[in-house]
mmCIF entry with sequence, helices, sheets and N, C-alpha, C, O atoms, coordinates in Angstrom:
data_MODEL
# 
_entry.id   MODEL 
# 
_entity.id                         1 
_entity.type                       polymer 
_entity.pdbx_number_of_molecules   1 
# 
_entity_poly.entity_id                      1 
_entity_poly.type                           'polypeptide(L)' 
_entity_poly.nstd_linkage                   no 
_entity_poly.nstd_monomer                   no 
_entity_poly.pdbx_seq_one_letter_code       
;(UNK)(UNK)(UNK)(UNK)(UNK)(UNK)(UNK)(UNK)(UNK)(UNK)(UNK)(UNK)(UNK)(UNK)(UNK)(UNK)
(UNK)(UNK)(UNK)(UNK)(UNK)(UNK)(UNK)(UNK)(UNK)(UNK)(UNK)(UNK)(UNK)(UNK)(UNK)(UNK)
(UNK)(UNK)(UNK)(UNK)(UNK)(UNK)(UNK)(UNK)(UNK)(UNK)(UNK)(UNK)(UNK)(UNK)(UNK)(UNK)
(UNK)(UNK)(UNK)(UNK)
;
_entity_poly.pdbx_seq_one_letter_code_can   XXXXXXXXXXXXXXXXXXXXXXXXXXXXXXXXXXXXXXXXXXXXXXXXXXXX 
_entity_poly.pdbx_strand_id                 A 
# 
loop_
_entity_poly_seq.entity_id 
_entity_poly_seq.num 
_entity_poly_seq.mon_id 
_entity_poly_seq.hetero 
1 1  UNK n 
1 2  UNK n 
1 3  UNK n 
1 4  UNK n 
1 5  UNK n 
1 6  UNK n 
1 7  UNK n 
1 8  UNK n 
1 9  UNK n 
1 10 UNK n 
1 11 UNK n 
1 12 UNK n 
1 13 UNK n 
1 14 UNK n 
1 15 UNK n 
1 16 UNK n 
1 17 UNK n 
1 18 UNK n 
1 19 UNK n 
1 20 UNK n 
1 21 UNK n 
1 22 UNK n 
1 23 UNK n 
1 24 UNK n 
1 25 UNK n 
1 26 UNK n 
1 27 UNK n 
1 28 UNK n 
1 29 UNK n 
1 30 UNK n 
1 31 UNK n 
1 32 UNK n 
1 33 UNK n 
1 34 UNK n 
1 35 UNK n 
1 36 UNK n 
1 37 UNK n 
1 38 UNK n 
1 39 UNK n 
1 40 UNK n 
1 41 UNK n 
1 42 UNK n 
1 43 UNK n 
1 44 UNK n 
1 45 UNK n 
1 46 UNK n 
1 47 UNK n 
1 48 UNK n 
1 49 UNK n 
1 50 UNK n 
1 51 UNK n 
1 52 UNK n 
# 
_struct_asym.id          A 
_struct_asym.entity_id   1 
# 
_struct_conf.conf_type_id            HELX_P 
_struct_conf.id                      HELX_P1 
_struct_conf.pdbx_PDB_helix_id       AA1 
_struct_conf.beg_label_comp_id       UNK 
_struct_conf.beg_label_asym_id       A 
_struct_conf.beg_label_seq_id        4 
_struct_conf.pdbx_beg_PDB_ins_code   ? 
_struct_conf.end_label_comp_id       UNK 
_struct_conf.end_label_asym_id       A 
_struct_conf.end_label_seq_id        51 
_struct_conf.pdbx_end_PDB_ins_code   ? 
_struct_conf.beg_auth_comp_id        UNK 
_struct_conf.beg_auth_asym_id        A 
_struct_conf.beg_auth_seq_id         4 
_struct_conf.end_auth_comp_id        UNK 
_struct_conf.end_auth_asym_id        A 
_struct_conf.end_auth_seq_id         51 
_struct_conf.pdbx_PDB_helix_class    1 
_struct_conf.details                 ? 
_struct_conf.pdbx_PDB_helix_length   48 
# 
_struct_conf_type.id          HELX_P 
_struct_conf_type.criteria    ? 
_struct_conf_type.reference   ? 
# 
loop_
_atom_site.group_PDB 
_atom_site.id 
_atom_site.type_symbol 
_atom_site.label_atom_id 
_atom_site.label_alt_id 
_atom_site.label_comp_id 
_atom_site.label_asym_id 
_atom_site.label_entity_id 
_atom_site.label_seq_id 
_atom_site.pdbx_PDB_ins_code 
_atom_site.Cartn_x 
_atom_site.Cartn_y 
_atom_site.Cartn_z 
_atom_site.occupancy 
_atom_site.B_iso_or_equiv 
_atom_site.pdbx_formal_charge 
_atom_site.auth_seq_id 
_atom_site.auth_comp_id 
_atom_site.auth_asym_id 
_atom_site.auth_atom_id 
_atom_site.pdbx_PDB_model_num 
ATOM 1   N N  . UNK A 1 1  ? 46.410  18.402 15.213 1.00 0.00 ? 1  UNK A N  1 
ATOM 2   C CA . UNK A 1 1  ? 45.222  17.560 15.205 1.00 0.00 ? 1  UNK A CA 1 
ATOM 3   C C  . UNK A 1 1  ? 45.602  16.093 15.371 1.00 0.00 ? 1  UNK A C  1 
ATOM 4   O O  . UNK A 1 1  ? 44.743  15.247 15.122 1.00 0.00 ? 1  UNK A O  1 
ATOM 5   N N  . UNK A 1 2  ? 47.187  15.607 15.892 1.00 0.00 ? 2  UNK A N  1 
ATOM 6   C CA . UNK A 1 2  ? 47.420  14.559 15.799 1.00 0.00 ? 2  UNK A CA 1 
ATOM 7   C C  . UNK A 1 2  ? 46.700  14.441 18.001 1.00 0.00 ? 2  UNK A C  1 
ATOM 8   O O  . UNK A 1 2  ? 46.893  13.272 18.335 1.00 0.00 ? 2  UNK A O  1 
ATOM 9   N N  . UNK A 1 3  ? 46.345  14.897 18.691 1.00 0.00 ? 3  UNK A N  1 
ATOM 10  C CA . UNK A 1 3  ? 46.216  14.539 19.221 1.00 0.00 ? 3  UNK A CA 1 
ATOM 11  C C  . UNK A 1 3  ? 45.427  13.499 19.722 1.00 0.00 ? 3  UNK A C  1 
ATOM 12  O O  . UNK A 1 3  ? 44.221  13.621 19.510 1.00 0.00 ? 3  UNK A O  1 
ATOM 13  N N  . UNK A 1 4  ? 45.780  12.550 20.305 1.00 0.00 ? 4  UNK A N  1 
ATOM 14  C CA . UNK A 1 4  ? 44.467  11.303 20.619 1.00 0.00 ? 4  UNK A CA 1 
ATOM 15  C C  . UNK A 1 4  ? 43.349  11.743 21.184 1.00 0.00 ? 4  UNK A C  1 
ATOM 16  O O  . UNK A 1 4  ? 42.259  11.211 20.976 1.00 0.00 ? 4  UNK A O  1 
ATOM 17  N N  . UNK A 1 5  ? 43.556  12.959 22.102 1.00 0.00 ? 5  UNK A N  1 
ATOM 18  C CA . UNK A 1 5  ? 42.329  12.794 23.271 1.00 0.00 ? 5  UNK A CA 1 
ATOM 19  C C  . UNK A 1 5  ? 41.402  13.653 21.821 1.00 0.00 ? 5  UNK A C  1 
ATOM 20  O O  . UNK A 1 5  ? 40.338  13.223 21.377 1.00 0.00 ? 5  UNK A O  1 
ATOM 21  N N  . UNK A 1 6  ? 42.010  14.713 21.374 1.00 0.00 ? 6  UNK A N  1 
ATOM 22  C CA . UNK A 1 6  ? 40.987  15.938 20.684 1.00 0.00 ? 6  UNK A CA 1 
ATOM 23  C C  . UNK A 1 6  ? 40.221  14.885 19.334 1.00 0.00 ? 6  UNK A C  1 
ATOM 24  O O  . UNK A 1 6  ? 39.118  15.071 18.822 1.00 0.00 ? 6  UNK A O  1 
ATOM 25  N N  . UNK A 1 7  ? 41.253  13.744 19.001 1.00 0.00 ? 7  UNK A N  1 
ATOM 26  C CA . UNK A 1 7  ? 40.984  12.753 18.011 1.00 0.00 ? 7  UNK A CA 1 
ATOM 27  C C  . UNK A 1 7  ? 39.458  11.954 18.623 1.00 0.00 ? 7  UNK A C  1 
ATOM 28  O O  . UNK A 1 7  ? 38.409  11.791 18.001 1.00 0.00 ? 7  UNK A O  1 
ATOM 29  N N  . UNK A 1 8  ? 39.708  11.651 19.697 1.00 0.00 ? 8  UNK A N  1 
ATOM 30  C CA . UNK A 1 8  ? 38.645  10.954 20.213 1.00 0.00 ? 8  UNK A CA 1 
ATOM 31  C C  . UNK A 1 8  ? 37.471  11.528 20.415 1.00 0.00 ? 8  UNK A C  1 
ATOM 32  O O  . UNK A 1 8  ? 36.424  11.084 19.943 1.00 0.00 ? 8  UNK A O  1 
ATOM 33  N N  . UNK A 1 9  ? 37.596  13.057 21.480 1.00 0.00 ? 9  UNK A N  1 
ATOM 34  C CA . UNK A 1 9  ? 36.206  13.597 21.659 1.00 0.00 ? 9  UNK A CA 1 
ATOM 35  C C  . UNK A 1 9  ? 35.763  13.927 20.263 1.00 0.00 ? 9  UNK A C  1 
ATOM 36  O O  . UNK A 1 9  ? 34.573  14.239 20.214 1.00 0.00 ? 9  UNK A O  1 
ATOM 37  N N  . UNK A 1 10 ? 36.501  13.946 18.931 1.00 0.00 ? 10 UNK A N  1 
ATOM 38  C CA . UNK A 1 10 ? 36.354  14.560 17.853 1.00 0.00 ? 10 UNK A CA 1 
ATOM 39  C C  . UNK A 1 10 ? 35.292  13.168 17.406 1.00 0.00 ? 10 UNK A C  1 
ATOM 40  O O  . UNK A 1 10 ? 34.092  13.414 17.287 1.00 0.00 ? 10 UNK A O  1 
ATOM 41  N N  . UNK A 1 11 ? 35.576  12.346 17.272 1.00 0.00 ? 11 UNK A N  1 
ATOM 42  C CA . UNK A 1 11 ? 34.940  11.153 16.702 1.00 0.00 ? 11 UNK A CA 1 
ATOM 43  C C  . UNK A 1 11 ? 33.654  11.199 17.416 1.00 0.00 ? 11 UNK A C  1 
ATOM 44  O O  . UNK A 1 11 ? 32.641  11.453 16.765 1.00 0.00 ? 11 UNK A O  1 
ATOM 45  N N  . UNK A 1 12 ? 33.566  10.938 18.933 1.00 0.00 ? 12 UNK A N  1 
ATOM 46  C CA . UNK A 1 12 ? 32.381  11.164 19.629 1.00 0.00 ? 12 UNK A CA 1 
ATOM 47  C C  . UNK A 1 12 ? 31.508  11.991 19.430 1.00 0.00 ? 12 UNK A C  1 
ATOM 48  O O  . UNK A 1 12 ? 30.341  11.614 19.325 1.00 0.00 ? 12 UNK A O  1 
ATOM 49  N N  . UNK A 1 13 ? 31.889  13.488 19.315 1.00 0.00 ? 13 UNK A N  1 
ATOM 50  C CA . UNK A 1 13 ? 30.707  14.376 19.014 1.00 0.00 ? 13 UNK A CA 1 
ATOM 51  C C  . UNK A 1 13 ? 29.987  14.337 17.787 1.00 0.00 ? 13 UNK A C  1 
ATOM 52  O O  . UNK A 1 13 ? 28.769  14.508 17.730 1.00 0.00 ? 13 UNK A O  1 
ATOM 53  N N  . UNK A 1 14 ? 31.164  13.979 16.199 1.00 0.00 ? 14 UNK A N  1 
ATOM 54  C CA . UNK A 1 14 ? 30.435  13.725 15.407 1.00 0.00 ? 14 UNK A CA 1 
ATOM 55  C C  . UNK A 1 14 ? 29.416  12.282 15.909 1.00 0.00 ? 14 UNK A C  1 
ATOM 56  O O  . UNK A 1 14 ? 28.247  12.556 16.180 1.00 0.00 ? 14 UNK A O  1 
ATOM 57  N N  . UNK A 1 15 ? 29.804  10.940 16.015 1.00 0.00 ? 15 UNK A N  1 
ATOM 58  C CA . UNK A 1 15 ? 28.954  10.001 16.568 1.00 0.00 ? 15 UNK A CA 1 
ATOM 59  C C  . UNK A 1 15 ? 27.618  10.391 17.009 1.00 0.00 ? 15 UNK A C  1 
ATOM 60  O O  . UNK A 1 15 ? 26.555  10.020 16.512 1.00 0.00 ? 15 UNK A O  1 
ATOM 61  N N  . UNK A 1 16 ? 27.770  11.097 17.892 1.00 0.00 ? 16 UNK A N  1 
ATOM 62  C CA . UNK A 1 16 ? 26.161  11.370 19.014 1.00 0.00 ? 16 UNK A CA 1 
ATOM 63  C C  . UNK A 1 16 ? 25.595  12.253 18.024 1.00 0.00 ? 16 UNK A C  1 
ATOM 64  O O  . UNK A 1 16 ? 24.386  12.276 17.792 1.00 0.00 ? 16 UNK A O  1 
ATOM 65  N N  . UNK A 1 17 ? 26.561  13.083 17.352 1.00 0.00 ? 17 UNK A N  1 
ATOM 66  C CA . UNK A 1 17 ? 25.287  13.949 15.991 1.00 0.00 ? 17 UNK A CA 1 
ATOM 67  C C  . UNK A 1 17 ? 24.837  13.229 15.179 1.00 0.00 ? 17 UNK A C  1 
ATOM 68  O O  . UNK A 1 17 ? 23.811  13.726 14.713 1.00 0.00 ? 17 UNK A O  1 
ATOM 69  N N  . UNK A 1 18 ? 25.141  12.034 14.637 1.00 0.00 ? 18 UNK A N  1 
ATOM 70  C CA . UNK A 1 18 ? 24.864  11.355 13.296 1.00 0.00 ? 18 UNK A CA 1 
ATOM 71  C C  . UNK A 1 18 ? 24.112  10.477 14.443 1.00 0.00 ? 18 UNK A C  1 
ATOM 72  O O  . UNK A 1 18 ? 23.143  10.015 13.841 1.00 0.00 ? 18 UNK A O  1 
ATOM 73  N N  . UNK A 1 19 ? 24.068  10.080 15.580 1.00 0.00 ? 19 UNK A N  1 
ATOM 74  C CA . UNK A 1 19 ? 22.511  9.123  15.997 1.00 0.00 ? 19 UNK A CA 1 
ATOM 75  C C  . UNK A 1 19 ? 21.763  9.581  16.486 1.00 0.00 ? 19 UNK A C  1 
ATOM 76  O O  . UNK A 1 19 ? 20.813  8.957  16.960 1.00 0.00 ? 19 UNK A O  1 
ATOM 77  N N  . UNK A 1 20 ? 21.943  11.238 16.581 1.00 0.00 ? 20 UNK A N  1 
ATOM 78  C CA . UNK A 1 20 ? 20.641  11.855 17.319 1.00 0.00 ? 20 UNK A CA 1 
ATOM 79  C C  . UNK A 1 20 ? 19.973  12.364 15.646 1.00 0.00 ? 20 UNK A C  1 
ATOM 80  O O  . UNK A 1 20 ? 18.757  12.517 15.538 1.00 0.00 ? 20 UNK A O  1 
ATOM 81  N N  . UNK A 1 21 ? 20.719  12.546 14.665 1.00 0.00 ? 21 UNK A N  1 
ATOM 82  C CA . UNK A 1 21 ? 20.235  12.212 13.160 1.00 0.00 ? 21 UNK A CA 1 
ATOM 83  C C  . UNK A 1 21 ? 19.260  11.361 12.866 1.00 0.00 ? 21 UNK A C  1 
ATOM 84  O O  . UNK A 1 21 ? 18.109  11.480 12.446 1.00 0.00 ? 21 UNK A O  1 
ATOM 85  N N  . UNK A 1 22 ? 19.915  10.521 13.155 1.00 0.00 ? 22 UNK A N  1 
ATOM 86  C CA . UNK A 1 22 ? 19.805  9.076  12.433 1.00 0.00 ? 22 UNK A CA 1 
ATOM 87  C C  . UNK A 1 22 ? 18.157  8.826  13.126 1.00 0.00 ? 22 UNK A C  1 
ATOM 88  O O  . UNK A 1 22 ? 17.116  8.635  12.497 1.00 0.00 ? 22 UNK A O  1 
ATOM 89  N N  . UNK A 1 23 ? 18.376  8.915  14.802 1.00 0.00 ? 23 UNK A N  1 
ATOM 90  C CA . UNK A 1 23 ? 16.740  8.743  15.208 1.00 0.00 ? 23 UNK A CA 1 
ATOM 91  C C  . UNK A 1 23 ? 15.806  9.966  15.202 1.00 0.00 ? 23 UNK A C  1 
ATOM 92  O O  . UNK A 1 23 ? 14.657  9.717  15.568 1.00 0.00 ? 23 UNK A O  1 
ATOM 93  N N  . UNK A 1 24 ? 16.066  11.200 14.867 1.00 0.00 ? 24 UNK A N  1 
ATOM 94  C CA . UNK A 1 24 ? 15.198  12.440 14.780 1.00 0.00 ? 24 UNK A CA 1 
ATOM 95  C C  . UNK A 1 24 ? 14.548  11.430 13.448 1.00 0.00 ? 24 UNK A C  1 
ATOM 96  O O  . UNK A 1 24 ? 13.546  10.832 13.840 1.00 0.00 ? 24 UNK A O  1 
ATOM 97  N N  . UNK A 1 25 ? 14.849  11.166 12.198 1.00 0.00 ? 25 UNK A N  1 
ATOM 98  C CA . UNK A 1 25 ? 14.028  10.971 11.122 1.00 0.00 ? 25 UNK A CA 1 
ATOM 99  C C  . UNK A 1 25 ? 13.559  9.621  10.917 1.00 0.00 ? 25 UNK A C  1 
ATOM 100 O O  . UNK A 1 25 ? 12.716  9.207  10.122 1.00 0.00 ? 25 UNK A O  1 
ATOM 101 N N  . UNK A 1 26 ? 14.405  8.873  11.963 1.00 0.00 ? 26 UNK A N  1 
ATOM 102 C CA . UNK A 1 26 ? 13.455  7.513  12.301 1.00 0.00 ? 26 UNK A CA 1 
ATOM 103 C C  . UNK A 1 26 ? 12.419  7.267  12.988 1.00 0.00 ? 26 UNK A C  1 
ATOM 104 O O  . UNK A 1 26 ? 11.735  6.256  12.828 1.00 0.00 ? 26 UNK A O  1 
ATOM 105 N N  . UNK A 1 27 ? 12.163  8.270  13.931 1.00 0.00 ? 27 UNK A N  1 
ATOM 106 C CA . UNK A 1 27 ? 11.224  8.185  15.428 1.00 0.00 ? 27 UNK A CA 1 
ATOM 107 C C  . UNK A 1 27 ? 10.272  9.380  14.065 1.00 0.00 ? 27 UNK A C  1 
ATOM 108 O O  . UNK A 1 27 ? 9.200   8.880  13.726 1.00 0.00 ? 27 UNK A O  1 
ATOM 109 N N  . UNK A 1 28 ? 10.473  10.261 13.620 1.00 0.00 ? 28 UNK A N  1 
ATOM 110 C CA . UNK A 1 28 ? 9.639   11.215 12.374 1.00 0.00 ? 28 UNK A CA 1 
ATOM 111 C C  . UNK A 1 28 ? 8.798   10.383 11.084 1.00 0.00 ? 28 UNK A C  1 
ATOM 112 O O  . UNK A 1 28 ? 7.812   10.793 10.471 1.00 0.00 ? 28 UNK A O  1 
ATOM 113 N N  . UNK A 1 29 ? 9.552   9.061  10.898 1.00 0.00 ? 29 UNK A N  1 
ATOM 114 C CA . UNK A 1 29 ? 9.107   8.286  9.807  1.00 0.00 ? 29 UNK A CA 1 
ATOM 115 C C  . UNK A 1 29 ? 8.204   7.577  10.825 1.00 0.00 ? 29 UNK A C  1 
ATOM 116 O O  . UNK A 1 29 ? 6.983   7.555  10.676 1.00 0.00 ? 29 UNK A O  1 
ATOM 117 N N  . UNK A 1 30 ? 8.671   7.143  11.603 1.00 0.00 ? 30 UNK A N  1 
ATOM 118 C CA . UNK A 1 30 ? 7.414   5.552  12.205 1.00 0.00 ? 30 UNK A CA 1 
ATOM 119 C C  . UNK A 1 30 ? 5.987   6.584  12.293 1.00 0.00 ? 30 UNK A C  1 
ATOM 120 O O  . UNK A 1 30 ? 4.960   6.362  11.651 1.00 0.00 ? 30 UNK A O  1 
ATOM 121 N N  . UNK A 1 31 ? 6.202   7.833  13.308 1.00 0.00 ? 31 UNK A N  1 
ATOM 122 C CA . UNK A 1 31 ? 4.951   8.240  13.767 1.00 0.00 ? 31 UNK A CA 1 
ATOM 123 C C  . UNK A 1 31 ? 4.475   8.985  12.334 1.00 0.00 ? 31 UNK A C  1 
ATOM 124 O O  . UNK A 1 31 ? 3.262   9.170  12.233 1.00 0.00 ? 31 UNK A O  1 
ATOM 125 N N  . UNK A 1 32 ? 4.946   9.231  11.717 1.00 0.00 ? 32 UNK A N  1 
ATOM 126 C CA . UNK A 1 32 ? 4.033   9.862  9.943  1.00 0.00 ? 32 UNK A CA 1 
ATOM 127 C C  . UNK A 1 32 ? 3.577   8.470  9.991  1.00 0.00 ? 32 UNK A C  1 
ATOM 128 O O  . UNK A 1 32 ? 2.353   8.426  10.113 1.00 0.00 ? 32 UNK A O  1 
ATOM 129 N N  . UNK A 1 33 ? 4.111   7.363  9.940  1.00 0.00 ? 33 UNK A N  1 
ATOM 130 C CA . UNK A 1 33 ? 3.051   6.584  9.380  1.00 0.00 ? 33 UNK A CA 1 
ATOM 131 C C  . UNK A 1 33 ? 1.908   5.888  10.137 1.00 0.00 ? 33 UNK A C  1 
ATOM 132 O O  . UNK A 1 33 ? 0.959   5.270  9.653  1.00 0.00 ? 33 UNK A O  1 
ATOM 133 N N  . UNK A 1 34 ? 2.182   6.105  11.343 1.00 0.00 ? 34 UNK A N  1 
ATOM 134 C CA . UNK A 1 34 ? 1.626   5.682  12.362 1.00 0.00 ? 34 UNK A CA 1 
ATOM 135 C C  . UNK A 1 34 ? 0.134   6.599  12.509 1.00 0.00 ? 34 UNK A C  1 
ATOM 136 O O  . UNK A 1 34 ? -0.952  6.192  12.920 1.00 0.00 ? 34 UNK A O  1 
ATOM 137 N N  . UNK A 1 35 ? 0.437   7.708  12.113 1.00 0.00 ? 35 UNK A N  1 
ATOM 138 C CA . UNK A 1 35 ? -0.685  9.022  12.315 1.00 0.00 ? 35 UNK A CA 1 
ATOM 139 C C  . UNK A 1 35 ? -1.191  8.652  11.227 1.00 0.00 ? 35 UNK A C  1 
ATOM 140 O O  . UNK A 1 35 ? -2.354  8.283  11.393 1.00 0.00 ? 35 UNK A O  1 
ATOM 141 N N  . UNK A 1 36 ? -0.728  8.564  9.845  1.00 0.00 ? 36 UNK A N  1 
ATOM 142 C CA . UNK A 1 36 ? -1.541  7.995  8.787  1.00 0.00 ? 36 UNK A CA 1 
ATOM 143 C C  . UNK A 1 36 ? -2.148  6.742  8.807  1.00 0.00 ? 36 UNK A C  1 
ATOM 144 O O  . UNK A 1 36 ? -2.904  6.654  7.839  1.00 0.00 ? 36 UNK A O  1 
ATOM 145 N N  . UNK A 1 37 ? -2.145  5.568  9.604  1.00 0.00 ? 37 UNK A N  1 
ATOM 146 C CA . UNK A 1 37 ? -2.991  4.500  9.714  1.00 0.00 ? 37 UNK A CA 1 
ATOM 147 C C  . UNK A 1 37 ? -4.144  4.848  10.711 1.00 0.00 ? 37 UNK A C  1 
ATOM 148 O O  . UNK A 1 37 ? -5.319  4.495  10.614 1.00 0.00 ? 37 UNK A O  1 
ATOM 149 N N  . UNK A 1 38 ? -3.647  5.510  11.558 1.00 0.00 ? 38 UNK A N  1 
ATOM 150 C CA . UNK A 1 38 ? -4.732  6.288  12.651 1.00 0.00 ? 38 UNK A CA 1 
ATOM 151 C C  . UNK A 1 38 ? -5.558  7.097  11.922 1.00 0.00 ? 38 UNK A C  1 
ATOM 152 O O  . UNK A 1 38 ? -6.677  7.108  12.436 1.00 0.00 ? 38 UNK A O  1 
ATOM 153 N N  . UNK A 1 39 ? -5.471  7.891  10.783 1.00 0.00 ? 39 UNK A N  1 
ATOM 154 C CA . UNK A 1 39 ? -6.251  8.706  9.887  1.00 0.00 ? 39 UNK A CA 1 
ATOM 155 C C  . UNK A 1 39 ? -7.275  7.522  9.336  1.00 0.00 ? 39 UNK A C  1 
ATOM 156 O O  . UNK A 1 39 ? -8.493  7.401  9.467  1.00 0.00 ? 39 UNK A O  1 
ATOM 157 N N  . UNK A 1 40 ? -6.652  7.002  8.915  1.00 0.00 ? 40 UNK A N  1 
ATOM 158 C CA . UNK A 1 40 ? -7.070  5.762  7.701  1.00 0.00 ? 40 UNK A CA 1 
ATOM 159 C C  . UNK A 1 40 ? -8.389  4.904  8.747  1.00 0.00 ? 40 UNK A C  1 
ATOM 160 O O  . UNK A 1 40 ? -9.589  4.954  8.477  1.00 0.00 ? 40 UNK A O  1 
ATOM 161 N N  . UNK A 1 41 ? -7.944  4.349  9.637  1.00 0.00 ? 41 UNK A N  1 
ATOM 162 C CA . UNK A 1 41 ? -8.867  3.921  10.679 1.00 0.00 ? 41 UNK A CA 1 
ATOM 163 C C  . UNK A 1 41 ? -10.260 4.452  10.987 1.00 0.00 ? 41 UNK A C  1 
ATOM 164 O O  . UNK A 1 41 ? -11.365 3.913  10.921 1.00 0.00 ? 41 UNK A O  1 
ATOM 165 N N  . UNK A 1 42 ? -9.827  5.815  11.385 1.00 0.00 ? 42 UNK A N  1 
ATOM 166 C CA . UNK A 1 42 ? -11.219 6.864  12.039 1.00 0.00 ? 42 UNK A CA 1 
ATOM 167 C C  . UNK A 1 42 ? -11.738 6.567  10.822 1.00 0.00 ? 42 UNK A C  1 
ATOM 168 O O  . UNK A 1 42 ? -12.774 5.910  10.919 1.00 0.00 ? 42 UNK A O  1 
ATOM 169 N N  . UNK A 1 43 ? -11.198 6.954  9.039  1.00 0.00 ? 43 UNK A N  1 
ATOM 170 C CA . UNK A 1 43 ? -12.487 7.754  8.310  1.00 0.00 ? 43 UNK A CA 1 
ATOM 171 C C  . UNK A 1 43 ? -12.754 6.426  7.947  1.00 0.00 ? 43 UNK A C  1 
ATOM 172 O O  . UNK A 1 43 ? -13.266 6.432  6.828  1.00 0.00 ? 43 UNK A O  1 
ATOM 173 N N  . UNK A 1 44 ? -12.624 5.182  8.435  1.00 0.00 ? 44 UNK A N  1 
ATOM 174 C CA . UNK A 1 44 ? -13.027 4.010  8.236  1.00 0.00 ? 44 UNK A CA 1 
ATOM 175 C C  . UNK A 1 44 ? -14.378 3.656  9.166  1.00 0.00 ? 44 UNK A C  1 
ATOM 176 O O  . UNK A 1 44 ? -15.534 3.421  8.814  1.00 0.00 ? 44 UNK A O  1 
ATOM 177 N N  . UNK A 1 45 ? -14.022 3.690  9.934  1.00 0.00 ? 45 UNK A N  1 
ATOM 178 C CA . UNK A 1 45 ? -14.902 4.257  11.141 1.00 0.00 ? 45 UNK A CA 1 
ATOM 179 C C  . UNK A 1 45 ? -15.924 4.806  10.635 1.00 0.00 ? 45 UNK A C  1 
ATOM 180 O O  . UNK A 1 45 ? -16.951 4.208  10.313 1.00 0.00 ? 45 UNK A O  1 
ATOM 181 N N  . UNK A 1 46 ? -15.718 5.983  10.527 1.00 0.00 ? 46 UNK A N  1 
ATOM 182 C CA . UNK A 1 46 ? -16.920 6.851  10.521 1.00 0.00 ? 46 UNK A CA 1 
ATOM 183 C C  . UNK A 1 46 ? -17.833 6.718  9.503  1.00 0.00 ? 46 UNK A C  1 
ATOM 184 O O  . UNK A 1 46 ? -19.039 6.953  9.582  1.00 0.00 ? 46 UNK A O  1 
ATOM 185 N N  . UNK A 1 47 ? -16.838 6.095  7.951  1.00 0.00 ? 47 UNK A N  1 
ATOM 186 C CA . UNK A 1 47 ? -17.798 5.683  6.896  1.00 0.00 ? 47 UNK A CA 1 
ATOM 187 C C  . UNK A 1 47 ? -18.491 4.563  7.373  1.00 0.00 ? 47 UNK A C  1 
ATOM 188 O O  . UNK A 1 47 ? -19.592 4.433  6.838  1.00 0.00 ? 47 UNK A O  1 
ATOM 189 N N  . UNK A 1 48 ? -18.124 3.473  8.437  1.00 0.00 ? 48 UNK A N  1 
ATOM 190 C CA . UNK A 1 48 ? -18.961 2.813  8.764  1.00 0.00 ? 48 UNK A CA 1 
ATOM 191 C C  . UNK A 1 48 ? -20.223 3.198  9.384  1.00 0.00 ? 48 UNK A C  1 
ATOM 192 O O  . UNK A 1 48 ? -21.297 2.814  8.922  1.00 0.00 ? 48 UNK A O  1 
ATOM 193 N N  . UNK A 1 49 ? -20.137 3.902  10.359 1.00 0.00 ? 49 UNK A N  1 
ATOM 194 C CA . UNK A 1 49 ? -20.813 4.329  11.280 1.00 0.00 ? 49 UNK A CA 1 
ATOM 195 C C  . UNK A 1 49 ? -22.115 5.802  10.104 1.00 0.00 ? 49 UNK A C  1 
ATOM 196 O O  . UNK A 1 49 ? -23.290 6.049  10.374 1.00 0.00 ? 49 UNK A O  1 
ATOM 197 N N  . UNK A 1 50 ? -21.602 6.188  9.378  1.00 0.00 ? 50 UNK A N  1 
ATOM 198 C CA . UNK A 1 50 ? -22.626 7.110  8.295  1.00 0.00 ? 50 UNK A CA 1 
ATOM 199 C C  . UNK A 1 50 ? -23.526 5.767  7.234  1.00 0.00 ? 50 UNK A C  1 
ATOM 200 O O  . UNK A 1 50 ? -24.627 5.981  6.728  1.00 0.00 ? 50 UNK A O  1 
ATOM 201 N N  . UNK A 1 51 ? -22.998 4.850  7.129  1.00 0.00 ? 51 UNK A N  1 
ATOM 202 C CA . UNK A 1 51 ? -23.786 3.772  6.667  1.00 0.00 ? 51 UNK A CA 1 
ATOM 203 C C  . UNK A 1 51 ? -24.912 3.309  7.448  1.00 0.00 ? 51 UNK A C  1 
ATOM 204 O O  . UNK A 1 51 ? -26.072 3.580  7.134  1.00 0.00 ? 51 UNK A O  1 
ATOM 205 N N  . UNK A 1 52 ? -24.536 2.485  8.653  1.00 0.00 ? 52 UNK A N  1 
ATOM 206 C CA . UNK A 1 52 ? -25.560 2.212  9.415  1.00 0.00 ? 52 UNK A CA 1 
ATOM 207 C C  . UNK A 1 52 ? -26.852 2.931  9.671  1.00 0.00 ? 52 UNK A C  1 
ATOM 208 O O  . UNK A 1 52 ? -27.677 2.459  10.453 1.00 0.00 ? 52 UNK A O  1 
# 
């Protein structure tokens, strides 16, 4: 395992797993909250709109 090249692709593959990680639950967090202000909006909305 002292080899450089197997050392290197070794580092890389972990790398690209830990940022395809890293943005699966970042790009998962923005749009949860993003869908929850969009929720929040409509029944804002609509309580307006059942008032009138």
């Amino acid at each position: 395992m002292k080899d450089p090249f197997v050392l290197f692709w070794a580092a890389l593959i972990l790398g690209s797993v830990a940022w395809y990680g890293f943005l699966v639950f970042y790009v998962g967090f923005k749009a949860g909250r993003d869908i929850r202000d969009l929720i929040r909006t409509l029944r804002d909305q609509q309580a307006g709109n059942k008032k009138s």
